[in-house]
Steps between C-alpha positions, in 0.01 A plus 500: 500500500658852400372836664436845235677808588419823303695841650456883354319330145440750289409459093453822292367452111652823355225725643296245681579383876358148555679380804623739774740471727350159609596286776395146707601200540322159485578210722576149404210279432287835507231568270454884408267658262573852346157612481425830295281640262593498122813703410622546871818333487393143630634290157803748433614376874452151433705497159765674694554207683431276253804698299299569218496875553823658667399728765666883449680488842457284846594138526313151489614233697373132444618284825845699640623586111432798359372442140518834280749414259384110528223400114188395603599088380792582809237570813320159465152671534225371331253776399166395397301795262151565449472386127651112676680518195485150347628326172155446294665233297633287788341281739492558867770263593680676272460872622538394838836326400650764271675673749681189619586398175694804431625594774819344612632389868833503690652130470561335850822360428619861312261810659683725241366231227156484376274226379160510389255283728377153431158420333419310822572776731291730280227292474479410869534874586233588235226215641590641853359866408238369273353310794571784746279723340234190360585515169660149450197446227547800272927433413374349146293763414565843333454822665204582293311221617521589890325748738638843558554365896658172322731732277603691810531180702765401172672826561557434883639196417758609235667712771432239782681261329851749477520515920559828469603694781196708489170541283413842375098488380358810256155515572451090389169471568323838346437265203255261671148544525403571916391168599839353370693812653328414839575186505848549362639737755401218777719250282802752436524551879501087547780481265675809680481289822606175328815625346563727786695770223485850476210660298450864418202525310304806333172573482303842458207315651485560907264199586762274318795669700282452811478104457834422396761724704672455774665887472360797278705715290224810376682702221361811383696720160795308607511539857466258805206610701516236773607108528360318773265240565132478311376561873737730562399713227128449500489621841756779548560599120823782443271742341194546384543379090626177709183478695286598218684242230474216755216286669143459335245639555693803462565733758335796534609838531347852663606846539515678775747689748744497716479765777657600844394538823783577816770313263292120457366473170174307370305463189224652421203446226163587747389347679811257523821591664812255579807582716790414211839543588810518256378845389701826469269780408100500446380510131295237232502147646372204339350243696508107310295246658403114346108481471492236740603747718220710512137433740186589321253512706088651433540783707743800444624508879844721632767503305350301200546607170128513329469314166281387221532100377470592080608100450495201666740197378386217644781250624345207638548526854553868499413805279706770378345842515556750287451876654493875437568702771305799662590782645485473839519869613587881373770495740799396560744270254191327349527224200345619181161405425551198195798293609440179452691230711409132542426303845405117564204389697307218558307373264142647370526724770490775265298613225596815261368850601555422841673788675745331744734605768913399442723451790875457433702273740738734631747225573531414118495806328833634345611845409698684261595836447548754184815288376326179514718409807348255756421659873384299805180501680492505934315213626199613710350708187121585443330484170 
């Protein structure tokens, strides 16, 4: 098992920073997604390490060597891409055991000789990944004539069979339809605990970072916003384009302000006001909550925000509710009349029309100030 090192990354295209200034390391055995949306930076890292792009300035390191100068065949990484890839013409077997075929190995009696490996040792290491990944049945068949999960189950396999010191993965399973995906991220973690090798996989989907990670790297134009655990970040997210990128249903976000009063500050959006510490100087404050963190309740009592439900999604056990705000007074840092935020509640409880009264759980909600920063709420807030 080899560890990934990146330190100071930084990739310019002539005008165009992709990756900046970019740093983290990944442990042994670790599996990592860089999660991002489109054009942030995520696949520009990955190739870095991979050695397919060559970063501007900073340093990789695969293991304890530092590879910057070392060709991407050199780093013994085996990068699996979105498009899997394959040879149309050849059979399954056959992609999975290209690699193998071509690629040659130290000798034992010589290390400084090579030799090219045995047909039994590549077909006993090609059966072994076919049946890993349950696709012992499809190595006569052409790639045309599988599944999209089957043709990224062939792709797995072709870099499986190299035991390479890590596995890269481009976005490998954007391809499949959702039931496959599902089902597929549950398999891709089995394997990950099976071969016990270091993955760094990326995704620009969240709910697929959430299932398969054991650490988060969130990228943004190039830079690292925050790498931690998918708990970790769901819970106390860097800023707020973390909190807002990450978790489902979404969190949600109102304006209010941050004022003084004998040096403590609070938030305030009437009638709610929370004790939050972390601050410097009063001004706009945003406060994020989940909507599972919100009570809705019939009557508008103290300190509830009062709402109308315009939707109602109805989840089975629960309901989502979908509300517009009202304003709750002419005084005071009030929320606009027309926000809409979203709450959950149990379950035909609520009709639309109904005018409703929102309580945020004090002990949940996060804030944020003007530069997106993260503050901290006191416990023993009222909302």
């Amino acid at each position: 098992m080899t560890g990934i090192r990146l330190e100071n990354v930084t990739k310019r295209f002539k005008t165009t920073l992709a990756v900046d200034d970019v740093t983290f390391s990944i442990r042994d055995g670790e599996f990592v997604v860089i999660l991002g949306a489109s054009g942030s930076g995520k696949s520009t890292i990955l190739r870095i390490i991979a050695g397919l792009e060559v970063q501007t300035s900073g340093h990789v390191y695969i293991g304890d060597m530092q590879v910057d100068d070392y060709e991407p065949r050199d780093r013994n990484i085996a990068m699996v891409f979105q498009s899997y890839a394959l040879y149309p013409h050849l059979r399954v077997y056959d992609n999975i055991a290209f690699g193998l075929r071509v690629r040659r190995v130290p000798r034992e009696d010589d290390p400084d000789r090579f030799r090219r490996r045995t047909r039994q040792e590549i077909d006993d290491r090609v059966r072994h990944a076919a049946d890993l990944l349950g696709i012992g049945d499809t190595l006569r068949k052409k790639p045309s004539e599988l599944s999209g999960g089957q043709r990224q189950r062939v792709a797995l396999a072709r870099a499986i069979v190299r035991d390479p010191e890590a596995f890269l993965l481009d976005e490998p399973l954007s391809n499949l339809d959702a039931k496959i995906r599902s089902s597929a991220r549950i398999e891709l973690k089995r394997i990950h605990e099976q071969l016990k090798q270091t993955f760094v996989f990326v995704t620009h989907d969240q709910s697929e970072a959430m299932t398969l990670a054991d650490r988060l790297v969130i990228v943004d134009h190039g830079r690292l916003l925050q790498f931690d655990t998918p708990e970790n970040v769901l819970r106390s997210p860097a800023n707020q384009f973390v909190a807002s990128f990450v978790g489902s249903p979404e969190m949600v976000f109102l304006q209010g302000a941050l004022t003084s009063v004998g040096g403590a500050y609070a938030f305030e959006l009437d009638p709610v006001r929370i004790p939050v510490r972390g601050a410097s100087s009063p001004g706009p404050t945003t406060i994020g909550f989940r909507p599972w963190d919100l009570a809705v309740d019939r009557a508008v009592g103290p300190g509830a925000l009062s709402a109308v439900v315009r939707g109602v999604e109805r989840l089975g056990s629960s309901d989502q509710l979908f509300l517009e705000l009202n304003r709750a007074s002419d005084h005071g840092v009030a929320p606009p009349s027309g926000v809409s935020l979203r709450a959950m509640a149990p379950a035909y409880e609520f009709q639309i029309g109904d005018t409703v009264g929102v309580t945020i759980r004090a002990d949940r909600a996060l804030f944020f100030g003007a530069d997106g920063a993260r503050l901290d709420a006191l416990e023993g807030g009222t909302a």
